[in-house]
C-alpha positions in Angstrom: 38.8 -35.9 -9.1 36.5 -34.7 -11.7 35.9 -31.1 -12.3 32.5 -29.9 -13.7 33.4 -27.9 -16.8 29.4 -26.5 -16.4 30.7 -24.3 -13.5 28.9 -20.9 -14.1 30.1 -17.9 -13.2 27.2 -17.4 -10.3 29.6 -20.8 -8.5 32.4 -19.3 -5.9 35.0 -20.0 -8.9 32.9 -17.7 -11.1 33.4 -15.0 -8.5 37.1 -15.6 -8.7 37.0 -14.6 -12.7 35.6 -11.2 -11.5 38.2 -10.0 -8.8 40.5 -7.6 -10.3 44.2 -7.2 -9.9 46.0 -5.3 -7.6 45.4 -2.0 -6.6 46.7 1.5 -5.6 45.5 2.4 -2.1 45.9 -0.9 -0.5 48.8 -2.8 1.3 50.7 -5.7 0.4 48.7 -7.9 2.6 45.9 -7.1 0.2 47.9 -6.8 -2.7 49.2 -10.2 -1.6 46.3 -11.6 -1.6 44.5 -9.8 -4.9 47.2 -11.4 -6.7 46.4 -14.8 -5.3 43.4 -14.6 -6.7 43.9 -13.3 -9.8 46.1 -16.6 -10.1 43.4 -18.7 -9.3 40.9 -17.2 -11.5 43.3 -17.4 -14.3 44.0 -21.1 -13.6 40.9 -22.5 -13.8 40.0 -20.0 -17.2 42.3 -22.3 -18.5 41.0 -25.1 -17.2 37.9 -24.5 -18.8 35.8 -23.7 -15.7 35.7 -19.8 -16.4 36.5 -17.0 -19.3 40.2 -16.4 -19.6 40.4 -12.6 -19.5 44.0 -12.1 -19.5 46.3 -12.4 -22.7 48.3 -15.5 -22.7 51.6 -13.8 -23.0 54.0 -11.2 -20.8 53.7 -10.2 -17.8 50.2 -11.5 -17.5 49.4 -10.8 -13.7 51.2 -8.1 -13.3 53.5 -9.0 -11.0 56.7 -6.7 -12.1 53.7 -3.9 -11.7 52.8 -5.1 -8.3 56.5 -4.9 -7.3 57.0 -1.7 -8.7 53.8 -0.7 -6.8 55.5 -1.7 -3.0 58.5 -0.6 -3.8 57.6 2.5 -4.6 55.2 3.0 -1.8 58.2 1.7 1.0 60.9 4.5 -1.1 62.4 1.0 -2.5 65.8 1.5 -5.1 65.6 0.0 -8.4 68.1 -3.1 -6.3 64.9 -3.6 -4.0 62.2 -3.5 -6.9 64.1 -6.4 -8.3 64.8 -8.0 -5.0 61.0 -7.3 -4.4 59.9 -8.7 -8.1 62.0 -12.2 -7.1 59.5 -12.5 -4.3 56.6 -11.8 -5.4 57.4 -14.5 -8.4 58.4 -16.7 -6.3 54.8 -16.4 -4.7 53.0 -16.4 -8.0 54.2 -19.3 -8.9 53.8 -21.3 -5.4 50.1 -20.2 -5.7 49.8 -21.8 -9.7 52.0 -24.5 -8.6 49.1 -25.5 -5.9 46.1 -24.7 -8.5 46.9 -26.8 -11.1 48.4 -29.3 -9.2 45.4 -29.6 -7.0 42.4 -27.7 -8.2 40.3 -28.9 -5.2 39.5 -25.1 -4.4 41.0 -24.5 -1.0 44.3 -22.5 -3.1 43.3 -19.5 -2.0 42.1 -20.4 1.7 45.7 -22.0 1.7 47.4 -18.7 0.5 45.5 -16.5 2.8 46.5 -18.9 5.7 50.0 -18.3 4.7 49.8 -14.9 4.3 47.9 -14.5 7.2 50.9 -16.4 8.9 53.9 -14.9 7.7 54.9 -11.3 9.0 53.6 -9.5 5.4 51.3 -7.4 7.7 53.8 -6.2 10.0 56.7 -5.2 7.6 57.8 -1.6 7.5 60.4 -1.9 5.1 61.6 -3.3 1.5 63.0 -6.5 3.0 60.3 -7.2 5.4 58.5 -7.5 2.8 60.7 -9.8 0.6 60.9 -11.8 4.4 57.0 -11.9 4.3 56.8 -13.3 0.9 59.2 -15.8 1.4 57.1 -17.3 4.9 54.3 -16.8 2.9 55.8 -19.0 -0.3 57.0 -21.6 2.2 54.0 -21.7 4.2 52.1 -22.5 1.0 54.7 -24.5 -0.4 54.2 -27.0 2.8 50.4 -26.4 3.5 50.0 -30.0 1.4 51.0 -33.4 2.2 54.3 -34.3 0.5 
């Protein structure tokens, strides 16, 4: 597969490069998936196909932020921020894993699928949560053909 390195940012990969990371006011299923894309959009800045925005070292999309965020909206202890941060790394990384393995653009339909799948938007508690990332993770993990 080739990828045109002349993608501009008026393509549906440009629009990635301007969604923003997550945000107060909105719940994990749209956190979730915010996140997903930010990954995305990331990915292919370094793969040449749009501006890399984010600095190449830390905590670059915010994920221990993002935990912090859930856990604190759900009265989460310090234990389930970090339980909470596990997850949603575990995620993040699932969802780069697929990018730049495969770069064939349907990541982000595939993480929504999985998102969309697990029971994210149903969880009323810390380790729902956790339990929705995880389905999510392995729904994504084993959305390709091994």
């Amino acid at each position: 597969m080739t990828i045109d390195p002349n993608i501009s940012s008026a393509s549906a990969i440009g629009a990635l490069g301007q969604t923003g990371g997550p945000s107060a006011g909105v719940g994990p299923v749209d956190q979730v998936r915010a996140l997903a894309s930010q990954i995305v959009g990331q990915i292919a800045g370094n793969f040449g196909l749009l501006p890399i925005s984010a600095p190449g070292q830390g905590d670059v999309y915010g994920l221990r932020a993002l935990a912090d965020q859930i856990s604190a909206s759900f009265g989460g202890s310090a234990a389930d921020a970090g339980a909470l941060t596990r997850a949603v790394e575990d995620f993040a990384s699932a969802v780069a894993t697929d990018m730049a393995a495969y770069a064939d653009g349907r990541t982000l339909d595939l993480a929504d699928s999985a998102i969309g799948a697990s029971t994210l938007g149903s969880a009323s508690d810390i380790a729902g949560i956790i339990d929705g990332l995880d389905q999510a993770r392995v729904a994504l993990e084993g959305a390709r053909p091994a």
